[in-house]
RODO-2510 file (C-alpha; in nm, 4 decimals, decimal comma):
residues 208
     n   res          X          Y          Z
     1     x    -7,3236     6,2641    -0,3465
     2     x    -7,1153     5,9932    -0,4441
     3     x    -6,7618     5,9307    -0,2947
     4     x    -6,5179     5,6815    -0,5428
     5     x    -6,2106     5,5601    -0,3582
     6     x    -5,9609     5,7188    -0,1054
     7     x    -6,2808     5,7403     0,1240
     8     x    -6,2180     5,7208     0,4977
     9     x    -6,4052     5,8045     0,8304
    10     x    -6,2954     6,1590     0,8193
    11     x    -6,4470     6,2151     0,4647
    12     x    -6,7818     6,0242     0,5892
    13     x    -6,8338     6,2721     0,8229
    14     x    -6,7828     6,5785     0,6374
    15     x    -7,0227     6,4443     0,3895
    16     x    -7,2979     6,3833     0,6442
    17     x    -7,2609     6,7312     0,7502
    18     x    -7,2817     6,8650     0,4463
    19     x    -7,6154     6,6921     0,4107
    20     x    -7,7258     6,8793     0,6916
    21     x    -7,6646     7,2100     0,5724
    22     x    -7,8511     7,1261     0,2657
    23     x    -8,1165     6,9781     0,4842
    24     x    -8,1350     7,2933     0,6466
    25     x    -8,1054     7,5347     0,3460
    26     x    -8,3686     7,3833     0,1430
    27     x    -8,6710     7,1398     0,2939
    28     x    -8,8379     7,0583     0,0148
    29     x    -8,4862     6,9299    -0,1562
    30     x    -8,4519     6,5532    -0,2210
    31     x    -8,3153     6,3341     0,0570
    32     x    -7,9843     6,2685    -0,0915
    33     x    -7,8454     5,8966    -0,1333
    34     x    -7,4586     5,8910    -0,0052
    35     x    -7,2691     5,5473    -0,0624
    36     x    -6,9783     5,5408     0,1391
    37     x    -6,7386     5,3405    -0,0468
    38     x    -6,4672     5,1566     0,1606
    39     x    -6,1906     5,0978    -0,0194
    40     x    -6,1109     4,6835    -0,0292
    41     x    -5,7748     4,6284     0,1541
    42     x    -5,5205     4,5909    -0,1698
    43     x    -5,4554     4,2272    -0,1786
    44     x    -5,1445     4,1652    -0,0482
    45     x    -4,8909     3,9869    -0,2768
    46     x    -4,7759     3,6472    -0,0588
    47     x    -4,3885     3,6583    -0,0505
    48     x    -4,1982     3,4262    -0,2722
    49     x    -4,1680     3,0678    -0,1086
    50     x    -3,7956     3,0611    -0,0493
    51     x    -3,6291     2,7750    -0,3122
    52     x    -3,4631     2,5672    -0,0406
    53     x    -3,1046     2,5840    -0,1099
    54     x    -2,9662     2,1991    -0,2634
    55     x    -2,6240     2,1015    -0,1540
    56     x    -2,4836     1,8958    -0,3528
    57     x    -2,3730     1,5835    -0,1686
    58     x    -1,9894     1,5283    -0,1926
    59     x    -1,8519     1,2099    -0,3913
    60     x    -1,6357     1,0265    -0,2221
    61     x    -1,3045     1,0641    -0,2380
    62     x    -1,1200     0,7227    -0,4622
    63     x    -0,7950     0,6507    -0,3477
    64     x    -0,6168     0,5017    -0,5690
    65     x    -0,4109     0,1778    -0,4725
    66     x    -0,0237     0,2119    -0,5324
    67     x     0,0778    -0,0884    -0,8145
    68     x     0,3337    -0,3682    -0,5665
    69     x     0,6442    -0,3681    -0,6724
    70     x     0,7314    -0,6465    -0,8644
    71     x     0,9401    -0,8733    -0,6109
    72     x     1,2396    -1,0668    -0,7251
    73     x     1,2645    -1,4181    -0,7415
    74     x     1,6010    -1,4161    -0,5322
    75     x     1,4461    -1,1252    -0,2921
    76     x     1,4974    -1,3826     0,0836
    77     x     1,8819    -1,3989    -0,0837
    78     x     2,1407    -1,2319     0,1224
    79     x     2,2971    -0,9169    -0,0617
    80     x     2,1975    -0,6110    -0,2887
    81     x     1,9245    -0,6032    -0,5567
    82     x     2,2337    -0,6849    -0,7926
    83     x     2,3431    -0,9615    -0,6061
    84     x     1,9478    -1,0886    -0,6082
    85     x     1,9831    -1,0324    -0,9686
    86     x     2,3028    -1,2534    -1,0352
    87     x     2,1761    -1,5088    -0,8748
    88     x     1,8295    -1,4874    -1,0985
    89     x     2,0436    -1,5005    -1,3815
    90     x     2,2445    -1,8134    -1,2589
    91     x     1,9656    -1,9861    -1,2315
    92     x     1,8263    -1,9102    -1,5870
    93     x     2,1779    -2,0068    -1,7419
    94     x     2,2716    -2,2560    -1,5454
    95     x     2,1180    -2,6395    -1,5992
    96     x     2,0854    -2,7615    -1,2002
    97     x     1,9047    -2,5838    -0,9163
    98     x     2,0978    -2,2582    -0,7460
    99     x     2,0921    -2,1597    -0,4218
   100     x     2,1601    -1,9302    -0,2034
   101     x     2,2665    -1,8341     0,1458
   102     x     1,9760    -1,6324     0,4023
   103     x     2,2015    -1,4910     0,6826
   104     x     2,1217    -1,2351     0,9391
   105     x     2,1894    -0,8387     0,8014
   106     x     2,5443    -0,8393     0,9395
   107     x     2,6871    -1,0599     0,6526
   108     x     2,7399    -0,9701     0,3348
   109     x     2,8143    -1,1055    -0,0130
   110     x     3,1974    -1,0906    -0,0877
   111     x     3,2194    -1,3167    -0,4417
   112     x     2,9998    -1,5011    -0,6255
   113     x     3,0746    -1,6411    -1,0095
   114     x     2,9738    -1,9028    -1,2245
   115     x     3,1684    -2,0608    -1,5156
   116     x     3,0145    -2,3284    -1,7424
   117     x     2,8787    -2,5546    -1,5271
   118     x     2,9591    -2,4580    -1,1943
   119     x     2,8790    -2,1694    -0,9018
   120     x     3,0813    -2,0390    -0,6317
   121     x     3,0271    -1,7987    -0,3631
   122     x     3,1244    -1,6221    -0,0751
   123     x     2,9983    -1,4341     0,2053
   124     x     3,1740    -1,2903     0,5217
   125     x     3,0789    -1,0848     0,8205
   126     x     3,2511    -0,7918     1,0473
   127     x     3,3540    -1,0852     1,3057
   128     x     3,6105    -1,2455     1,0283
   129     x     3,3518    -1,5269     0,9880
   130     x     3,3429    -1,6925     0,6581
   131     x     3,0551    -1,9576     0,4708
   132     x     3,1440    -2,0705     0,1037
   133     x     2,9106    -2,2901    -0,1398
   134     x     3,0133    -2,4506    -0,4669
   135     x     2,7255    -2,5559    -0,6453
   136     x     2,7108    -2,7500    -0,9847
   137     x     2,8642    -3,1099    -0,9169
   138     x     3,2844    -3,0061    -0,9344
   139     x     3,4946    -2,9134    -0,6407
   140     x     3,8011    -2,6618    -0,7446
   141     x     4,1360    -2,7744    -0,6692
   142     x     4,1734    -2,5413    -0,3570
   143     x     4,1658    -2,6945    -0,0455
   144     x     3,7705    -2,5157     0,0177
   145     x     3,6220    -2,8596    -0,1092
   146     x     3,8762    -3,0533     0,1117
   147     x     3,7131    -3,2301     0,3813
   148     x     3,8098    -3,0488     0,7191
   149     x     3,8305    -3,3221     0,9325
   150     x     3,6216    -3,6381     1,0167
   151     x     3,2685    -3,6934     0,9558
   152     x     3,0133    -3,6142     1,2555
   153     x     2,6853    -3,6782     1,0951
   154     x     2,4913    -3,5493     0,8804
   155     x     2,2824    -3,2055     0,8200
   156     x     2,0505    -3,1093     0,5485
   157     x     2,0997    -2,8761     0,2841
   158     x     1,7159    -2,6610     0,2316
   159     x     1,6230    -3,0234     0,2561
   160     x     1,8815    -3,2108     0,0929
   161     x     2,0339    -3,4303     0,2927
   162     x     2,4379    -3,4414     0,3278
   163     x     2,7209    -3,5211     0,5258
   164     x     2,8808    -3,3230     0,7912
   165     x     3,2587    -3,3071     0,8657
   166     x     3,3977    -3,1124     1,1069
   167     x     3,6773    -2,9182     1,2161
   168     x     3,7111    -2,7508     1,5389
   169     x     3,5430    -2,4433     1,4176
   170     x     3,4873    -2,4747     1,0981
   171     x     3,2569    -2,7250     0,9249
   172     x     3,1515    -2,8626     0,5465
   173     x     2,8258    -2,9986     0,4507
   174     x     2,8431    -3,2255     0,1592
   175     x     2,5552    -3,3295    -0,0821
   176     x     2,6429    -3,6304    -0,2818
   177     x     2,9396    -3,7916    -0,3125
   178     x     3,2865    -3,6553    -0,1446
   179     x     3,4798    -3,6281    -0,3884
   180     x     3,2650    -3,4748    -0,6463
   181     x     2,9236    -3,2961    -0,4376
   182     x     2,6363    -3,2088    -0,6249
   183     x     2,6527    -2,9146    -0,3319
   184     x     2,9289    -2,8071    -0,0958
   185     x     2,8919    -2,6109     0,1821
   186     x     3,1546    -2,4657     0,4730
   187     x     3,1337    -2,2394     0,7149
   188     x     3,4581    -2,0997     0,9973
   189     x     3,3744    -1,9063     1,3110
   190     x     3,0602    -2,0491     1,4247
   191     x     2,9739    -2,2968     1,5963
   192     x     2,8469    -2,6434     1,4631
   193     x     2,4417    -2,5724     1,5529
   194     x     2,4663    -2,2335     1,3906
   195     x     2,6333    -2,4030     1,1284
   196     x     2,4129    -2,6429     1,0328
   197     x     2,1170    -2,4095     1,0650
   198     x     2,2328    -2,2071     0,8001
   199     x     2,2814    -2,4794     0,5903
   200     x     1,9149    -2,5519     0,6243
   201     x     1,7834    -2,2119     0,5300
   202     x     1,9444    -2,2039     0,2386
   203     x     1,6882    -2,1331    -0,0505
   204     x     1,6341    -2,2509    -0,3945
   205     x     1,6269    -1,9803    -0,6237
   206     x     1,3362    -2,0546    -0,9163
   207     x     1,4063    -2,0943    -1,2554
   208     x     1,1846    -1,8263    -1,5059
***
């Protein structure tokens, strides 16, 4: 008797038995031949290999650079952008170097004007205290371009040197000759240091 698949233990034993019986029933019958086939274990199906998981690796982040903003060639000048901007213009038009005053934030440009071949401005702060400077090699009639009193030496205009008259309080710087400066400068309500220290800053303002 021949078992084919499913076979187990149990069924082994049944078919020995039965063997028996036969045995018993019958002695001159043929030994029978039983095979007990085991079934082979079903091969077991190895589990998928996990794909390891890619994360994709972050680009930095680009930050862009903000564009400078173009500066102005009159930007250390004392004022607005506008009054920057006059004074960029003056020095386009006009044919001899401009300047102009650097003062500390509590002054403020009150006038400034140029006509042909001359400049003139003004600037005042909350104290009452004035500085003027005619530029372009003509004093006006008004009494600005006066000398105040005698001279006491002389100071420097952003390098230029001139002559200093004084006073009391209030000072002018002259560069060139008295009576017609290449550069005047005057200042009331400070005192002759301050003055002259101011004078010195003043800056040139480039041509384009």
């Amino acid at each position: 008797m021949k078992l084919v698949g499913g076979s187990s233990v149990r069924q082994g034993v049944v078919a020995l038995a039965m063997v028996s019986v036969l045995a018993g029933c019958s002695s001159s019958a043929p030994t029978p031949i039983v095979i007990l086939v085991t079934p082979s274990p079903a091969a077991s199906t190895p589990a998928p290999t996990p794909t390891p998981e890619v994360t994709p690796t972050p680009s930095p982040e680009v930050t862009a650079t903000p564009s400078e903003s173009p500066t102005s060639a009159a930007a250390a000048c004392t004022g607005t952008a506008a009054h920057q901007a006059f004074f960029v213009n003056a020095a386009a038009d006009l044919p001899f170097d401009v300047y102009c005053a650097v003062l500390p934030s509590s002054w403020w440009l009150d006038s400034a004007s140029y006509n042909g071949p001359f400049l003139e401005v003004a600037y005042k702060n909350g104290a009452g205290d004035s500085i003027w400077i005619f530029e372009g090699g003509w004093c006006p009639p008004e009494a600005w371009c006066a000398d105040p009193g005698p001279p006491v030496g002389s100071a420097s205009f952003d390098g230029l040197g001139g002559t200093l008259y004084s006073g009391g309080s209030y000072y002018t710087l002259k560069v060139g000759t008295a009576a017609n400066p290449a550069y005047a400068m005057g200042g009331g309500g400070m005192s002759q240091a301050q003055f002259t220290a101011w004078a010195a800053a003043v800056v040139k303002v480039p041509k384009p």
